[in-house]
FINUDO-391678 format. One line per field, with one value per residue (C-alpha): residue in one letter; residue number from 1; x, z, y negated. Coordinates in Angstrom, 1 decimal, always signed. Layout:
type: c(A/...)
seq: c(NUM/...)
X: c(X/...)
Z: c(Z/...)
Y: c(Y/...)
END
This chain:
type: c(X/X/X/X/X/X/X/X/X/X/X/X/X/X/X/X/X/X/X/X/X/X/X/X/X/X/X/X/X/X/X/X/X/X/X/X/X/X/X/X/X/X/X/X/X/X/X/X/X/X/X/X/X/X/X/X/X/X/X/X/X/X/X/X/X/X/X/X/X/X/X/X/X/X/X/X/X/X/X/X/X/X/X/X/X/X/X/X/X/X/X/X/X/X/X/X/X/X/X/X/X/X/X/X/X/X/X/X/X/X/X/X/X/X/X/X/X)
seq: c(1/2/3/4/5/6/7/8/9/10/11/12/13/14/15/16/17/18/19/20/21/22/23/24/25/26/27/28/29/30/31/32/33/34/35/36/37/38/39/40/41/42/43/44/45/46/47/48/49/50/51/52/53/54/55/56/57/58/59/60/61/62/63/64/65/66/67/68/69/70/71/72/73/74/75/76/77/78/79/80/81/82/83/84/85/86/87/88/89/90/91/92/93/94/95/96/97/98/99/100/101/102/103/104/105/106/107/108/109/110/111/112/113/114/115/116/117)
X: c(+0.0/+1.1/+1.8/-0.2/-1.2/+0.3/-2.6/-4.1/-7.1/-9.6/-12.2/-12.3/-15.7/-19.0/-20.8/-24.0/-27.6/-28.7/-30.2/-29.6/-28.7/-26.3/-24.7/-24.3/-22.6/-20.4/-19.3/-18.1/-16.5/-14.2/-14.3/-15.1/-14.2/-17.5/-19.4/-20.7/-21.1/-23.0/-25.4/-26.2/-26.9/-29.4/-30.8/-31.1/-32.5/-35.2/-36.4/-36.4/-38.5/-41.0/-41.3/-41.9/-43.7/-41.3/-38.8/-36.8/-34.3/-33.7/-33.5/-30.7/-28.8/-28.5/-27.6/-24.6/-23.7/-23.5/-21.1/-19.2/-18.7/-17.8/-15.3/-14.3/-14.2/-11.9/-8.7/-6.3/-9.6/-9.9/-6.4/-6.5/-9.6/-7.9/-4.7/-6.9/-8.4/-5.3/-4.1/-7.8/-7.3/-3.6/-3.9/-2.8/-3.7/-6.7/-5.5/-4.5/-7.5/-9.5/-7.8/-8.1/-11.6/-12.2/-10.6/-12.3/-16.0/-14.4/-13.8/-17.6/-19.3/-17.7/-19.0/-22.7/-22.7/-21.6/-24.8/-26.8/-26.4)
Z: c(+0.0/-0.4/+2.4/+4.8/+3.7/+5.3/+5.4/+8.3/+10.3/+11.6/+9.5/+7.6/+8.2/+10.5/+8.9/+7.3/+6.9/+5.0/+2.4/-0.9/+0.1/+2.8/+1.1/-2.4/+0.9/+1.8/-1.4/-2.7/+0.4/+0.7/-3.1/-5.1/-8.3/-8.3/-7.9/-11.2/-10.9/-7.8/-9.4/-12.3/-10.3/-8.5/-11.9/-13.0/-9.6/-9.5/-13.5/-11.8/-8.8/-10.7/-13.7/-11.0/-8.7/-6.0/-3.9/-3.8/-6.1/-4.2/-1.2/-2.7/-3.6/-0.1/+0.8/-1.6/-1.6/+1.9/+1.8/-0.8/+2.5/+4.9/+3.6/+1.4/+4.9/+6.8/+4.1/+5.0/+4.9/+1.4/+0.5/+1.9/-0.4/-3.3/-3.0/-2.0/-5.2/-7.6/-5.7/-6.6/-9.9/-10.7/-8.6/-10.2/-7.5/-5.8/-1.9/-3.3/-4.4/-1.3/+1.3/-0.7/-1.2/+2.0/+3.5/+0.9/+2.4/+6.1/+5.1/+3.3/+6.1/+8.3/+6.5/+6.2/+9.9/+10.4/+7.8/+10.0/+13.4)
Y: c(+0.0/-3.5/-5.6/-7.5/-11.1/-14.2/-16.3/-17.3/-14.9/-17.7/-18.6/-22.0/-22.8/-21.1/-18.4/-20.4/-19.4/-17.5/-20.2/-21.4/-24.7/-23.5/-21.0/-23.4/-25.8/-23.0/-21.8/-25.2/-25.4/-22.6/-21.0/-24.4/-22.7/-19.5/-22.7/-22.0/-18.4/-19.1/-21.6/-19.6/-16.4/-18.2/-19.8/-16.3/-14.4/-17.7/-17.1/-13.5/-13.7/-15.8/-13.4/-10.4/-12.8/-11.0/-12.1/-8.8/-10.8/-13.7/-11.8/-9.4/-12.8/-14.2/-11.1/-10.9/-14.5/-14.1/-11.4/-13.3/-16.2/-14.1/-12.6/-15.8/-18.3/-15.9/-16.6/-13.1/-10.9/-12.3/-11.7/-8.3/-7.6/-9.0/-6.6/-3.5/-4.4/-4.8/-1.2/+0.4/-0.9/+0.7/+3.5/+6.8/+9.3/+10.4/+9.2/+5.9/+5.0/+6.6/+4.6/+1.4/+2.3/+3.1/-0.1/-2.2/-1.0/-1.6/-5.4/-5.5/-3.5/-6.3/-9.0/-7.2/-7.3/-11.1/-12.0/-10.2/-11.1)
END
């Protein structure tokens, strides 16, 4: 595995709510540049909702957005997830690829359970 990140282990900002308008806050806060991505995933889950006169979609992109920040506002949790990443990607054996899969859902099971407290 690669080493451990540098960067620091506090997070940059409070976990938000779990709203658009906090989330859109939080995102162009600490990851300024999936600003876009962020807007036109909630453009598209919106046109969504409406068409299926459900909320299902919106509700599954607070849910992801909000993983997105609390793994994004703490900055070596997000370097971790980035390397474990790259190693999933080039791995050429079977155990590589399970442990950086395996710490990869650690780091997003985390986050899951900082949204919902």
């Amino acid at each position: 595995m690669t080493e451990q990140s540098s960067a620091p282990d506090w997070p940059l900002i409070p976990m938000p709510a779990l709203t658009p308008a906090a989330l859109r806050a939080a995102v162009a806060q600490i990851a300024p540049a999936q600003l876009p991505s962020f807007v036109e995933h909630l453009d598209r889950v919106v046109e969504q909702a409406a068409t299926q006169s459900t909320i299902a979609p919106l509700r599954t992109f607070l849910l992801r957005w909000g993983e997105f920040v609390a793994i994004q506002r703490y900055p070596a949790r997000a370097a971790r997830l980035r390397e474990l990443e790259t190693v999933a990607e080039e791995a050429t054996d079977r155990e590589a690829l399970r442990s950086a899969l395996a710490e990869m859902r650690q780091i997003t099971d985390l986050a899951r359970r900082e949204i919902s407290a």
